[in-house]
N, C-alpha and C positions, 0 to 999 in steps of 0.2 A: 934554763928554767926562768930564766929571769926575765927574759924577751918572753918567754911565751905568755907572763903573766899580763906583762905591761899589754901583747897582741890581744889577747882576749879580752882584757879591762878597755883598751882602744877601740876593739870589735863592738864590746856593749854598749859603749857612747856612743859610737856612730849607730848602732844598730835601736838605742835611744831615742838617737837625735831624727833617724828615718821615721820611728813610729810616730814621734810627737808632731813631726812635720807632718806625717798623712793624716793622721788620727783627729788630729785637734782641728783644722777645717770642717774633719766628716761630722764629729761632736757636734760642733756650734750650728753646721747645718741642720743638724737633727736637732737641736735644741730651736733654730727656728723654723722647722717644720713640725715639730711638736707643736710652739705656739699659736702657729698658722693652724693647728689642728683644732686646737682648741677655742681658738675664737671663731672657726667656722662653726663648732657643734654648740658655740651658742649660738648664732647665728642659724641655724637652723631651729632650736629649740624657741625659740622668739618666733621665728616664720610659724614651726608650730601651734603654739599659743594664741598665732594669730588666728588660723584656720580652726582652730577650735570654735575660738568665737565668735568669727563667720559664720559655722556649722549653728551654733545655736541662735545667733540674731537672724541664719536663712528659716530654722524651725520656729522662731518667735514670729517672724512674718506668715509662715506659712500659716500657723493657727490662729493668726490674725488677718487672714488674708480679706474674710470681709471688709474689714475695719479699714484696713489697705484701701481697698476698691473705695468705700466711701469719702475716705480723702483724696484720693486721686482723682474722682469727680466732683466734689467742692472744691478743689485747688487745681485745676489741670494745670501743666505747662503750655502757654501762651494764651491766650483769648479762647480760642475752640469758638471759632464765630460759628460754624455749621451746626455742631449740637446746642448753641446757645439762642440761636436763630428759628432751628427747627423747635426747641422748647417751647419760645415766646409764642409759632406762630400754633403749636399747637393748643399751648393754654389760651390762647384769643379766640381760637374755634371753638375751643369746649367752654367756655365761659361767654360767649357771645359776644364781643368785643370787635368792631372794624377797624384790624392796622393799617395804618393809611403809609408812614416812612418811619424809616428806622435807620438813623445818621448815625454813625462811629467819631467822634469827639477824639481829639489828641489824648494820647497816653497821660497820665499823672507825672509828671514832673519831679513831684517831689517825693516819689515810695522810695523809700529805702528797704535793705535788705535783698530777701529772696521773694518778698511777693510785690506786685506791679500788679498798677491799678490801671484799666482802660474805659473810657466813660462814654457814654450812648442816649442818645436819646429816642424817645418810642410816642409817634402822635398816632394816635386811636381815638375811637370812637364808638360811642355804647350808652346803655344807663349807668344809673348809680351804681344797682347793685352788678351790674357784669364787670364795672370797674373796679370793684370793692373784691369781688370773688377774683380777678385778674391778678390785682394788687396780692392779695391771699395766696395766689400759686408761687406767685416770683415769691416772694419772702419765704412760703415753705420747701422749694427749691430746694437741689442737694447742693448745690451751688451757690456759693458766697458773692449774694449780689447787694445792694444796698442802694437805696431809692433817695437818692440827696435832695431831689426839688418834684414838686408836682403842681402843675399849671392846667388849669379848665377854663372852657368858655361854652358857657351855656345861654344856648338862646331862649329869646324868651316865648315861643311859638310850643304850642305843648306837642309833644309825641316826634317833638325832632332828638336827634342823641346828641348828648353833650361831647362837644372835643377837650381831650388831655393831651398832655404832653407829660412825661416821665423823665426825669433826668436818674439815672441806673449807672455805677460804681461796682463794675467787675472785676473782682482781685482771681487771682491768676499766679502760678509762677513763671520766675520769668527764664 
């Protein structure tokens, strides 16, 4: 009886020492795959939050999407020489105005940020008033132009048109 006590009491210590050995890796595993558990399902719930507010700044544009559109055409990304080009030579036709050249000047040097300024010049030729109505289209343009210098030479022969020159400041992004 006396052996068999110590066998059995020997038995549970090894049979102790087996579980603690298998046990206690499987534990901690699982105690770090719980954590790994848990900082993924924040991780998700933040990606969530994000696409929430994606969803509502996509619906905020949506029912702004005019508003959209008219800064996207005051501010294009790059010059848009084609639509700016075909603007000019349209408002010169409808206003009476003969564009004679229209030089592209070096970029602005000094913009900082996200808009970039490209500068142009525009020599025509017309009366007063089809330059004054000309001058009137570009500035009420959807397009952010700005007219830095303006040079005429008027001769002095009555019923000849006067020549300008336009010095024009197109912001743009870049």
């Amino acid at each position: 009886m006396k052996y068999t006590n110590t066998i059995v009491l020997i038995s549970l210590v090894i049979i102790a020492l087996i579980v603690v050995v298998l046990l206690v890796p499987t534990i901690s595993s699982f105690a770090r795959l719980k954590t790994r558990i848990a900082e993924t399902e924040a991780k998700i719930e933040t990606q969530n939050e994000f696409l929430v507010q994606l969803q509502v700044t996509a619906q905020r544009m949506e029912e702004n999407k005019e508003l959209v559109a008219k800064i996207e055409n005051a501010l294009p990304v790059g010059p848009d020489a084609a639509s700016l080009l075909d603007f000019l030579d349209e408002s010169a036709t409808r206003n009476g105005v003969n564009l004679e050249e229209i030089t592209w000047l070096d970029k602005n040097k000094t913009a900082e940020g996200k808009v970039q300024d490209y500068l142009m010049s525009i020599n025509f030729s017309g009366s007063y008033y089809s330059f004054r109505n000309f001058v009137n289209d570009i500035e009420k343009s959807s397009r952010i132009i700005d007219i830095d210098q303006i040079e005429f030479n008027s001769k002095r022969e009555r019923g000849l048109p006067i020549e300008f020159k336009l010095y024009l400041r197109i912001h743009s992004y870049k």
